[in-house]
N, C-alpha and C positions, 0 to 999 in steps of 0.2 A: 425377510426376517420372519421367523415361524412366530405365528401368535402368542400371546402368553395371555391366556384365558384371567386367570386371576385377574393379572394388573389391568386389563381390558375392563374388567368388573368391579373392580375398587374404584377405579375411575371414576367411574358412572356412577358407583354408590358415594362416592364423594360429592358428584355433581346434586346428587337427589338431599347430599347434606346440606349443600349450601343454599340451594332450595327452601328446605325446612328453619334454616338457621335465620333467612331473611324473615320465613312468613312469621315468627316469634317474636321476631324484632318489635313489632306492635304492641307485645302482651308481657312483656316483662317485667318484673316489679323496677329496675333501674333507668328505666325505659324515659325519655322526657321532649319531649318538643317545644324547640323556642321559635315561639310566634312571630319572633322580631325576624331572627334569622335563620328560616326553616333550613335553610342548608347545614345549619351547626344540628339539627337536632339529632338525637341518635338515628332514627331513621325518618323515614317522609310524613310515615304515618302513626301516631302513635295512639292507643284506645284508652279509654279510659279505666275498661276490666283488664287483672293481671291476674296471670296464674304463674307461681313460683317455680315449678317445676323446671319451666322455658328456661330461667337465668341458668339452668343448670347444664339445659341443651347447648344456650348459647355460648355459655365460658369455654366449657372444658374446647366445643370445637373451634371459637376462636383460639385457641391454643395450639391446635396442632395440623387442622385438616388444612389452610395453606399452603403451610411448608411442606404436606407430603404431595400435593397437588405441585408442586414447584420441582419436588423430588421425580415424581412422576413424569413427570415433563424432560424431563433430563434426560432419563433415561435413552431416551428412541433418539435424540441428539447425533450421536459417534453412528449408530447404524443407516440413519437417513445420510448424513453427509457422508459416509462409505459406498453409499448406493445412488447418491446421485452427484457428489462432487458439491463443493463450498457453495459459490455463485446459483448453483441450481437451486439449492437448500434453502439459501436466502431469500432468492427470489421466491417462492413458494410459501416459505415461512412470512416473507412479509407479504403478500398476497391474503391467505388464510387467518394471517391474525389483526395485518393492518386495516384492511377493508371491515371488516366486521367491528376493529373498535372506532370506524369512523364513522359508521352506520351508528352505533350504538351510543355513542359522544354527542351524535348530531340530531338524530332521530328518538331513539329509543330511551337516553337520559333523562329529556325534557318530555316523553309524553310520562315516566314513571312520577317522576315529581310535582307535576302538573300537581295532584291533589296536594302536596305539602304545601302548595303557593296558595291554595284555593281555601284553607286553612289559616292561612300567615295573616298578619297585619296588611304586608304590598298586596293582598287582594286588590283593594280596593283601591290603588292606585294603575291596574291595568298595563298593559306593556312587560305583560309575563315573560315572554321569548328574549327578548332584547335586553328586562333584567337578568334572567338566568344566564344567557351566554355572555352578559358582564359583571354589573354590579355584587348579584347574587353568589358569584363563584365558578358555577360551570361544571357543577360535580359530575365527575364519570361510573358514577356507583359502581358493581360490581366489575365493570368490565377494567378496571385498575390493571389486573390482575393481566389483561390482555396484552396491553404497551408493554408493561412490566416483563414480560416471559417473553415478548420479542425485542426488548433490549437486550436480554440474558445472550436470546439464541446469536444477534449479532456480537459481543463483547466472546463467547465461546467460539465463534464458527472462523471469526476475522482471521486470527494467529494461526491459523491454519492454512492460508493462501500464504503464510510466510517462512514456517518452521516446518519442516517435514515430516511426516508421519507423526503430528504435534497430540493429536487423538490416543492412538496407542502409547505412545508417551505418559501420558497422561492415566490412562486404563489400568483399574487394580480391580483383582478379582479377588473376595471375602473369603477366607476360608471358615470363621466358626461364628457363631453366636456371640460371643465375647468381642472379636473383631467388630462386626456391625453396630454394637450398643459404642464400644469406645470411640470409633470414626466419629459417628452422629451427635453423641454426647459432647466429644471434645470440640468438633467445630460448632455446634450450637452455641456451647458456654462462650469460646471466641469469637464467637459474632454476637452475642449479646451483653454479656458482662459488662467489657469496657462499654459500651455503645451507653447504655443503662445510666453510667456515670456521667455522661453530659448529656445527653438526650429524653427528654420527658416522651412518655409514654404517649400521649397527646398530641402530637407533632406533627404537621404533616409538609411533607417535603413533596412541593409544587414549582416543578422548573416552567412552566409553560400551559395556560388556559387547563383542558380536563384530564393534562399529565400528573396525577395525583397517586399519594404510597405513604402508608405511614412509614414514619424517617426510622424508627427504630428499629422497625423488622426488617429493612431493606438489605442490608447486610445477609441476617439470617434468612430471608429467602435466597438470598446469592449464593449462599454457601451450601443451601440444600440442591440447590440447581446444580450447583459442581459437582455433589457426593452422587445426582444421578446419571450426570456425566460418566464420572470417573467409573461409575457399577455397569453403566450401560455398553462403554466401549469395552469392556469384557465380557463373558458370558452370562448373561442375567439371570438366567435358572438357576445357575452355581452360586451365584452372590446371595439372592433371593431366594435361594430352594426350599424344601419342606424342613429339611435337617435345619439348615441357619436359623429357621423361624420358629423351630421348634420350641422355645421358650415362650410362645404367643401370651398364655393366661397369665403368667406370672407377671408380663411386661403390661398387661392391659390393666392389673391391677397396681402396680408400681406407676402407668400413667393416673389413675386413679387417685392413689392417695397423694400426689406430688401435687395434683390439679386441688385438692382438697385443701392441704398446707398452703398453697398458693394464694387460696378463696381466705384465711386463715390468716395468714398475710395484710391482704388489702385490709380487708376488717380491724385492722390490729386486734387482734385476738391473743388471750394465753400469753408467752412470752414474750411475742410481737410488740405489744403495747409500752409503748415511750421509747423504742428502737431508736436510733440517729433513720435521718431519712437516707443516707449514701447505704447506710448498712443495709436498711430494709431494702433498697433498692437494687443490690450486690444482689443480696437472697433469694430475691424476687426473680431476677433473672436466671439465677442458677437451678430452683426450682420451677421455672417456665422451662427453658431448655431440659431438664429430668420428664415433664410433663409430656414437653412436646417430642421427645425422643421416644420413651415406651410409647405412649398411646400410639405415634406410627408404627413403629415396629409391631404394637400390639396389632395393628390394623394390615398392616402387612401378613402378617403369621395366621391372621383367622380369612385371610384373604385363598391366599395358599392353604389353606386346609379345607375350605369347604368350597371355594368355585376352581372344583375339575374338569364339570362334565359342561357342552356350549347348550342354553336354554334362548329357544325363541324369542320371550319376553325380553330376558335379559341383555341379549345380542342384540334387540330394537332401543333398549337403552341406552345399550352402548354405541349404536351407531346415531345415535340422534344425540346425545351427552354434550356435545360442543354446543349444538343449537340452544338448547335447556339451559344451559349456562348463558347464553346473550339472551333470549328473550324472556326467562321466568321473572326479573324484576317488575317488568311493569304489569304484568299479570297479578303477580305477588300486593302491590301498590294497590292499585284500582279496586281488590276484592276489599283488601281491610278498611279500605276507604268506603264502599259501599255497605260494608257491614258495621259500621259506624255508629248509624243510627238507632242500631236493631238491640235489644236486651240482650245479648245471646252470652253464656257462659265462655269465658274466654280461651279454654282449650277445646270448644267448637269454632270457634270462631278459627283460631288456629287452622285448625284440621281442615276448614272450608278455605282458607287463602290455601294452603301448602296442597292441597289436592286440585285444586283448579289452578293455581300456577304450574305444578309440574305436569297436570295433563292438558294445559292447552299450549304452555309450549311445547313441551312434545310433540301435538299433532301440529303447531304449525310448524315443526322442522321438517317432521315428514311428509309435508306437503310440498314445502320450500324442497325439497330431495327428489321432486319430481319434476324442478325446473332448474336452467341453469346456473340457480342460485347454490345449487348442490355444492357445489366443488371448492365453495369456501365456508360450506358447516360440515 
């Protein structure tokens, strides 16, 4: 399959978001750590400076960069098992994704969280390992994301060993601008909406030790997994092309103001306030799904406009991007932990976790890329 530069590069600039979006987690004004059960708190480490600006980083992209990470993922779906057959696929996909979230579940979980525990009440009760992988919970921070996208690939790849040419069946290629917003629009709203009605936003659906997801988006991650299915087993240039995305500014402000009604919302603000809670809840959904549809699309469109040409830097981003996403957490962790103690203005501080997590795991993926631990980052 011929490269496609852009998605190669949104990729990777997604990955450098989620990056940024953890090393924040610390500095937020909503931000809070319970001592009792450092596992509940919003993240491992939380400071005591905030800078406001972060909650703004951190909303809008919990809103959207996910699902198009899930989208993305889809995509190379129908072309890998074209070119190497169902069984081969699987095997490889659960190789590359399962090894790494067991390294990461086993290894890499517990050194990230280590300082939330050293923090907590159970300090001083000792037997950290042994509470973490029970009592505690078991959390798999980022790498959720990993399990999650190799159940997808198995539930898409299976019906294929049984329905014939179930792929191109399945393959629709986008003709306009219009097309793409309604596809994405309408099955967001239907994976979220009803979901919204019985399901708290808070929820997390844990079938087994650090197989964890929040319950409400799981849906709408599935459904964006399929829409990159369905774009990918046809021609992706044509679905994705410069023409389709041509709407890019209009969509990135349209995710803009939806992300801002949204913010508008929670707050009960303006009309909002004394709303029944199913209605605000209906809303809420329907302007996530408007949010989280432009701002992809938005990110899609500026994606395709401005990475044409292939740059050095960028193509080591992108060939190192998988590592960066399993190892930047506990990088992330350990610095905001070490800067702790320090007076520092909280958007240095920032800037000093999210620059030292993205460049040391960086270098150790491209180190790990000179052994044969290559061939599963």
């Amino acid at each position: 399959m011929k490269r496609d530069i852009a998605i190669d590069y949104l990729r990777s600039g997604i990955t450098v978001s989620v990056v940024a979006h953890h090393a924040a987690l610390a500095y937020n004004t909503f931000s809070y750590f319970d001592a009792k059960r450092y596992i509940r708190s919003t993240a491992p480490v939380v400071d005591t400076v905030r800078w406001m600006p972060l909650d703004l980083l951190v909303g809008w992209n919990d809103m959207f960069f996910m699902c198009l990470m899930f989208l993305i993922s889809g995509l190379f779906v129908v072309p890998s098992i074209e070119r190497k057959g169902v069984l081969h696929f699987l095997s490889d996909r659960s190789k590359r994704l399962g090894i790494p979230f067991v390294v990461c579940v086993v290894l890499l979980s517990p050194l990230a969280y280590y300082p939330a525990w050293l923090s907590s009440e159970a300090a001083g009760q000792g037997n950290f390992l042994y509470r973490f992988f029970t009592v505690d919970g078991w959390s798999s921070g980022p790498s959720w994301f990993i399990w999650v996208l190799l159940a997808f690939c198995f539930l898409v790849a299976v019906p294929h060993l049984f329905i014939r040419d179930f792929m191109k069946r399945v393959s629709w290629s986008v003709n306009s601008p219009a097309n793409l917003v309604i596809m994405l629009l309408a099955v967001s709203l239907l994976a979220t909406v009803p979901v919204r009605l019985f399901v708290a936003p808070t929820s997390c659906l844990n079938p087994w030790g650090p197989l964890q997801v929040q319950t409400w988006r799981l849906l709408l991650y599935f459904a964006w997994f399929l829409v990159g299915v369905v774009i990918g087993g046809a021609k992706i240039q044509h679905s994705l092309s410069r023409e389709n995305l041509q709407p890019w500014p209009f969509w990135v402000a349209l995710g803009a103001l939806s992300y801002l009604v949204h913010g508008a919302m929670e707050a009960r603000l303006f009309c909002f306030a004394g709303m029944q809670v199913r209605l605000i809840n209906v809303l809420q959904a329907t302007v996530y799904s408007c949010c989280c549809t432009f701002t992809s699309l938005g990110a899609l469109g500026m994606a395709r406009f401005f990475f044409n040409t292939a740059r050095p830097l960028a193509d080591s981003l992108t060939d190192n991007a998988y590592g960066i996403y399993i190892f930047h957490y506990a990088f992330v962790i350990w610095m905001q932990y070490l800067l702790l103690a320090h007076q520092i203005p909280a958007a240095l501080k920032f800037l000093a976790s999210f620059t030292f997590a993205l460049s040391a795991s960086w270098l150790l993926t491209a180190l790990l890329h000179k052994t044969p631990a290559k061939k599963f980052l």
